[in-house]
N, C-alpha and C positions, 0 to 999 in steps of 0.2 A: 636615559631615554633613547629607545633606536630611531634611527633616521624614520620609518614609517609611524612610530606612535607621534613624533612630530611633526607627519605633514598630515593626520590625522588631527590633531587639536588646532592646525592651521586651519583647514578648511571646515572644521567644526566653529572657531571663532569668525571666520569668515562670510557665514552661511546667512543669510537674511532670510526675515519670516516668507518672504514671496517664496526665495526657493524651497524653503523646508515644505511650504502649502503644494508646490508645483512638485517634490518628490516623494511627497505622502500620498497623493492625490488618489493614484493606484490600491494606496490598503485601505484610506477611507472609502472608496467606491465599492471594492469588496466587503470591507463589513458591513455597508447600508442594503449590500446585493445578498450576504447571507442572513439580515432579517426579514430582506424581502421574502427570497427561499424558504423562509422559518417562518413565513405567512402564508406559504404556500401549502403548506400541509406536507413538507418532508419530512418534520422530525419528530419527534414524541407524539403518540395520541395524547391528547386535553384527557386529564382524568377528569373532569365531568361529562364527559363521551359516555364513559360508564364503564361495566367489565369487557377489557379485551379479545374476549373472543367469544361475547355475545353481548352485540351493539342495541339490540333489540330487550335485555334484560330491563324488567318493570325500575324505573327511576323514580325518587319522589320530584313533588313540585315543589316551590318555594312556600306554597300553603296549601291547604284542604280545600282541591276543587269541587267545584258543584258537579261539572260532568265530566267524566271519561272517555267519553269518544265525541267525533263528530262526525255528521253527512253535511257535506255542501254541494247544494244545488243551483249548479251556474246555469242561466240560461245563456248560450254563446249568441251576438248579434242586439242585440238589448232589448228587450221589449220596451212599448213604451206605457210608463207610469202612470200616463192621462186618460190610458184605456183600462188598466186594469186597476190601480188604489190608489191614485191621487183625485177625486174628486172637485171639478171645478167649475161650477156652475157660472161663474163670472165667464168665462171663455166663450163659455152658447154665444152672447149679445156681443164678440168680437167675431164670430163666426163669417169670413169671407171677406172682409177687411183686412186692407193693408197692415202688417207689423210696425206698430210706433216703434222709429227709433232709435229710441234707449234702449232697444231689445238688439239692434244690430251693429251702433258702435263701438266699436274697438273689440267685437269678438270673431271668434274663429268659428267656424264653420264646415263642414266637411265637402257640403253639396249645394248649401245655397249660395243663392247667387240674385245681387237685385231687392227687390224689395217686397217678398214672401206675404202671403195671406194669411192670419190666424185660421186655426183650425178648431172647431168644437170636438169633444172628444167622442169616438164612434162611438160608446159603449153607454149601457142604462145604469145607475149607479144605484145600491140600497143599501140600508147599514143592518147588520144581523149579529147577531147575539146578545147578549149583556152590556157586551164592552161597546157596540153601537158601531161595529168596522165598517167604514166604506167599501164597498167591492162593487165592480160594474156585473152586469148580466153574464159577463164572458166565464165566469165561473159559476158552475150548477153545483158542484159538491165542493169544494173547501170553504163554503159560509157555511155550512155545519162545526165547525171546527176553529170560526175562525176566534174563540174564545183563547185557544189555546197559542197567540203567535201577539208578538210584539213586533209593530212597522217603524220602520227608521225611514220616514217622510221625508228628510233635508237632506238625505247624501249627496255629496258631490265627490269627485275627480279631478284628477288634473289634465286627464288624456284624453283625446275626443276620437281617435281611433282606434280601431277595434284589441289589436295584436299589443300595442303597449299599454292599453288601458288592462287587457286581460293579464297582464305582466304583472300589472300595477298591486289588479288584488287582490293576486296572488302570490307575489314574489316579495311586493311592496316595493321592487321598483320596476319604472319602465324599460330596463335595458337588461338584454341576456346577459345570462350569469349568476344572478339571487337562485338562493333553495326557495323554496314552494313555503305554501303555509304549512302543508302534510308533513314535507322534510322535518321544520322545524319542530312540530309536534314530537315527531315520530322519535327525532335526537333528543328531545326534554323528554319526554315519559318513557320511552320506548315500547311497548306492544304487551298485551298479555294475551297475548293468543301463540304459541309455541311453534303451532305449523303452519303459518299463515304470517305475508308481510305484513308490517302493521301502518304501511299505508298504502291504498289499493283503488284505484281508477277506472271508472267505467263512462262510454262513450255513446251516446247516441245522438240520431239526424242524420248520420250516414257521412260527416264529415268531420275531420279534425279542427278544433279550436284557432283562430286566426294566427294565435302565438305560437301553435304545435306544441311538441310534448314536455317544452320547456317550462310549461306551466306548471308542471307535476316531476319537476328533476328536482338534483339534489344543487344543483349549485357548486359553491365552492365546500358544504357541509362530504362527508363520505357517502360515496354512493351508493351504500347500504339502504342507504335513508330517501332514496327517490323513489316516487309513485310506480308501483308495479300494475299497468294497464293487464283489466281483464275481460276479455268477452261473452256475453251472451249469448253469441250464437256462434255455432263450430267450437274447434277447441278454445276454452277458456282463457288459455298464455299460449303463445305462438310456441314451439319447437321443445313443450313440456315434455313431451313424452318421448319414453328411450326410442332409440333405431333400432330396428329389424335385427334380432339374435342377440339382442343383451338384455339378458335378465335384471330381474329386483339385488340379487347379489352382487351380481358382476358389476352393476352398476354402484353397492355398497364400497366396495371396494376400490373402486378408482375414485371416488369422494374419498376416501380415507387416504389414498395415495397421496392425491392432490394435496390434500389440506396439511398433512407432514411437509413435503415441501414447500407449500407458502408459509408454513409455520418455521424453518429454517430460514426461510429468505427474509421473513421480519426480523428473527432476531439477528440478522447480519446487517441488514439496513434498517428499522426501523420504520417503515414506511405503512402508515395506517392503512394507506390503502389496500396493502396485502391484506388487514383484518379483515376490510371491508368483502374483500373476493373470496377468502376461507367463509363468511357467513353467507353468500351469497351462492357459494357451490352447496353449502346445507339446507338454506334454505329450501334452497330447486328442489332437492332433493324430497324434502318434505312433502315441499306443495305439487306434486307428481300424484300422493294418493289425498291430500285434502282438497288441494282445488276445486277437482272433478266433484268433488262430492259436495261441499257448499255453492260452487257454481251450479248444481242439477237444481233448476225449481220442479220440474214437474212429479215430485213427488209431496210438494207441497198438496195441503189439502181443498179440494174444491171450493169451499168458502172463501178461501183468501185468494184463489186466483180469480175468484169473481169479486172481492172486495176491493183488489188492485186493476184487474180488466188485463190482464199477467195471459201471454201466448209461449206457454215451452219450444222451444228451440227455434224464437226470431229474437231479433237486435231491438230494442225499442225501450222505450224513457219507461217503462210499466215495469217491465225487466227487472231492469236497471235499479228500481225503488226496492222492490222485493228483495234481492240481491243485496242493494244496501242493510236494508234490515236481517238479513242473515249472516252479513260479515260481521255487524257491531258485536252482533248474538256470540259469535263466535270469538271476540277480542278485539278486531281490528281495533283501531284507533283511529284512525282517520280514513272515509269514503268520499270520493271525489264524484258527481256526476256533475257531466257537460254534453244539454244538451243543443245543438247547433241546429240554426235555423231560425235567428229569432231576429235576421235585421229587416225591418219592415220601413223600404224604402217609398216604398209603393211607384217603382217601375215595373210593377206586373202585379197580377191577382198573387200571387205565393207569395210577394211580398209586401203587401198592401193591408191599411191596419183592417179593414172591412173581411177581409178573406184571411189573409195569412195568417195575421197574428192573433184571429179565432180559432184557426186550424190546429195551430199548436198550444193551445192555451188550453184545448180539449184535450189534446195528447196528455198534457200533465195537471189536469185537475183533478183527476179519480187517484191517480196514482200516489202524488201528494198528498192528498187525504186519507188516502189508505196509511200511508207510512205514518204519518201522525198516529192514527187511530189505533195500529198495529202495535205500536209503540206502547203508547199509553196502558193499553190493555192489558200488555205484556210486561206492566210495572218498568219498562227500559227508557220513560221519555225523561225522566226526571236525570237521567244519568247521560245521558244521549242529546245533544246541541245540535239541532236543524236549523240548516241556513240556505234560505236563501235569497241568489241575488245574480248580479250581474255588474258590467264593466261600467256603464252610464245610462244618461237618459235619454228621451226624444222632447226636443225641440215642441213650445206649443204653437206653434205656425206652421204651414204645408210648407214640406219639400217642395225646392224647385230647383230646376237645373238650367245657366244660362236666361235666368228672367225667365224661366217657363214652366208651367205648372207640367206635375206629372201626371198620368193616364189613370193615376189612382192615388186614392188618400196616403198619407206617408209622411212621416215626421223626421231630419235632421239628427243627426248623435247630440245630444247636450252632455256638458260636465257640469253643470251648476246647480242640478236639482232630479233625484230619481229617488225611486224606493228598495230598500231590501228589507228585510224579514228574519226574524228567528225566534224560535221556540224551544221548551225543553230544556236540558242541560242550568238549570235555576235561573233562566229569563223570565223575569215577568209576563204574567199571565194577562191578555188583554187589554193591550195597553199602545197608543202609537206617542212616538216620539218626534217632535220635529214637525215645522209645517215649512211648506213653500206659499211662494204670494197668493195671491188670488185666480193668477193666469201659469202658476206651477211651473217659472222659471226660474225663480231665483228664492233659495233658503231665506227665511224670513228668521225664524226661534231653530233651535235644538239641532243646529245645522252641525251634519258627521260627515265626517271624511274617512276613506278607505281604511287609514290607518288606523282610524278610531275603532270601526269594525273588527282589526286585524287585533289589536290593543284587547279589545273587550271578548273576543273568542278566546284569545289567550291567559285572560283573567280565569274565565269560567273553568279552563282547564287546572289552574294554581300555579299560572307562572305571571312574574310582572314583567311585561315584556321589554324594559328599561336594561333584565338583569337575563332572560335569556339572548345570551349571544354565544358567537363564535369568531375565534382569532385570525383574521385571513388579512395577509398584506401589508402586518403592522398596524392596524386596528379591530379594536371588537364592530364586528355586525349586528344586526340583529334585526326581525322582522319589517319593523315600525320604522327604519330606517332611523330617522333623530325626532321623531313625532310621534305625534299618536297620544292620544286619551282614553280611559276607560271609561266607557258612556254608562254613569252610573245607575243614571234614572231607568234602564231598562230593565237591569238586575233587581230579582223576584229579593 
């Protein structure tokens, strides 16, 4: 044995587990650092991503969904529920009264402050149809229709402000960083529409959502898969169309450049995201001559742009609906509208429940019940899931600020009790789910939570959302975060 193999087994019989722990320390911090990496989305694409170099190829579900696409209609700012479909006559006879406090200990609160007035709810309430829907006077056309829409009465939240509540029910969580509900769609089925993204975002009220655009990205999924904003008025996608002296070809041509070289650089690194940016130069490329031509309504015909109340070339929730109904037409898979505008503080007439949150409840009751009815007619509702909703509820007590009433009626953000909606797509027809108390602050029976929501849209598509997920960080993700129930009772 040489003088070095023996002072080799010396200091190997010498060695104590502390040191062997303290000179591994370095390769075990490495290997836990290259599964983090390997969470990160450096290495292999997930072959249920789908085929590599079209992310957007039709996928199955895990069973035979009722519908194939969806419209979700956020209202951004919340309306409140006590105005438009939670009826509650007990409320009247607290009307100007102190809040008993069991309503005020130990919760949180955005604005109030002190010891707040019940509020009776502005609005005239009737039931219509078969199914007997409560709706207040604030809506003249969707009690036509309202046969066709199932209400989820008990929703609650966890978030009582606006930006992480909007995360919430969309992302299913409060903190940036989650893919959208669209993303997740859009990566489980992927799109059968060829030129056209298959998940597509349209905005109106003239401002962006509290959360911003993060509500419609992709997350840690590939950014293939994040909501492609389109607008109504002026060009449809921002910087769609070629520069000054490059033709249709010219422009064919440098896509095909390109995508040879990102197609080199995957197979040298492997990095999905080069997939993601080869589909993304094609896409463009696509939607250059289809955008233009499913974004144009005003070749729609006269009857429908009076059945909608539809103005070709302005920004507006009427648009917006139309538009919606012509992307499903066309394959999208997922249509996002948010309309902004709806927090009714009542520190001014815009925002106050008397003025404001009539003002805009006009805006989108024709329009609403246009798309319904358009649908239906057009044999598309049965295949086609309408939703909508929003982030939380309003408070049945008056806003006040510093023990002081406001200059106009106006209710508080609540998490404990609001309403959302959905039709179409095999939801029961006619039907509401969930009640709150008597004074519509707190779930009483069939109380849902976001995720249950987020759970039971994704049922209707054929996925169980326990088993769609994605590998990021060293754990599977997935919509529903570690919850969520599929609310059966609403399924037709």
């Amino acid at each position: 044995m040489s003088l070095q193999d023996e002072l080799n087994l010396e200091s190997a019989l010498f060695t104590t587990r502390r040191h062997f722990l303290k000179q591994c320390s370095s390769g075990i911090g490495m290997m836990a650092l290259g599964t983090l990496f390997g969470g990160c989305g450096t290495g292999e694409k997930p072959a249920e991503a789908g085929p590599e170099l079209n992310p957007f190829a039709v996928r199955p579900s895990h069973f035979a969904g009722k519908a194939k696409s969806v419209i979700f209609l956020h209202m951004c700012g919340s309306p409140s529920q006590l105005e438009l479909w939670d009826y509650k006559p007990e409320l009247a006879k607290l009307d100007g009264k102190p809040c008993p406090p069991s309503f005020l200990e130990g919760k949180k609160f955005a604005f109030i402050r002190g010891v707040p007035d019940m509020l009776a709810s502005v609005g005239q309430f009737k039931q219509h149809g078969e199914s007997g829907a409560w709706l207040s006077d604030y809506f003249q056309h969707l009690p036509s229709v309202a046969d066709e829409i199932s209400f989820l009465k008990a929703m609650y939240t966890d978030q009582f402000n606006h930006a992480p509540a909007q995360l919430l029910m969309h992302t299913g969580g409060a903190r940036l960083g989650r893919p959208s509900m669209g993303s997740w769609v859009t990566y489980g089925l992927g799109s059968e529409s060829d030129n056209l993204p298959g998940f597509v975002v349209l905005t109106s009220g003239g401002k962006t959502p509290d959360a911003g655009k993060s509500i419609w990205g992709s997350g840690f999924l590939p950014s293939v898969y994040q909501g492609v904003q389109c607008r109504s008025e002026g060009e449809p996608v921002l910087f769609l169309s070629d520069p000054a002296g490059l033709d249709r070809d010219l422009r064919k041509k440098t896509i095909d450049a390109l995508t040879e070289v990102n197609r080199q650089q995957y197979e040298e690194f492997k990095d999905p995201e080069t997939l993601a940016r080869i589909s993304q130069y094609e896409m463009a490329f696509k939607m250059q001559v289809s955008v233009p031509e499913v974004m144009d309504i005003s070749k729609e015909p006269a009857y429908i742009h009076e059945l909608y109340g539809t103005e070709p070339g302005k920004s507006s929730f009427a648009n917006n609906c139309l538009l919606a109904r012509k992307l499903v037409e066309k394959g999208v898979r997922f249509v996002q509208l948010y309309d902004w505008g709806w927090d009714t503080h009542g520190d001014g007439e815009g925002t106050s429940l008397e003025i404001g949150l009539r003002r805009k409840t006009k805006q989108i009751d024709q329009p609403i019940t246009a798309l319904l009815m358009d649908l239906k007619q057009r044999g598309m509702l049965d295949e086609t899931l309408l939703v909508w909703g929003t982030e939380f509820g309003r408070t049945p007590m008056q806003e006040n600020r510093n023990g002081k009433k406001m200059p106009f009626k106006g209710r508080d953000h609540h998490t404990d009790a609001f309403t959302c909606w959905m039709a179409g797509g095999g939801i029961r027809r006619g039907y509401s789910h969930g009640e709150s108390d008597e004074f519509g602050y707190f779930g009483l029976k069939g109380r849902t939570h976001i995720h249950d929501l987020q759970a039971t849209i994704l049922h209707q598509l054929g996925f169980d959302h326990e088993r769609l997920t994605y590998d990021f960080q060293g754990r599977n993700y997935r919509l529903t975060d570690v919850a969520g129930k599929v609310i059966r009772e609403v399924i037709a």
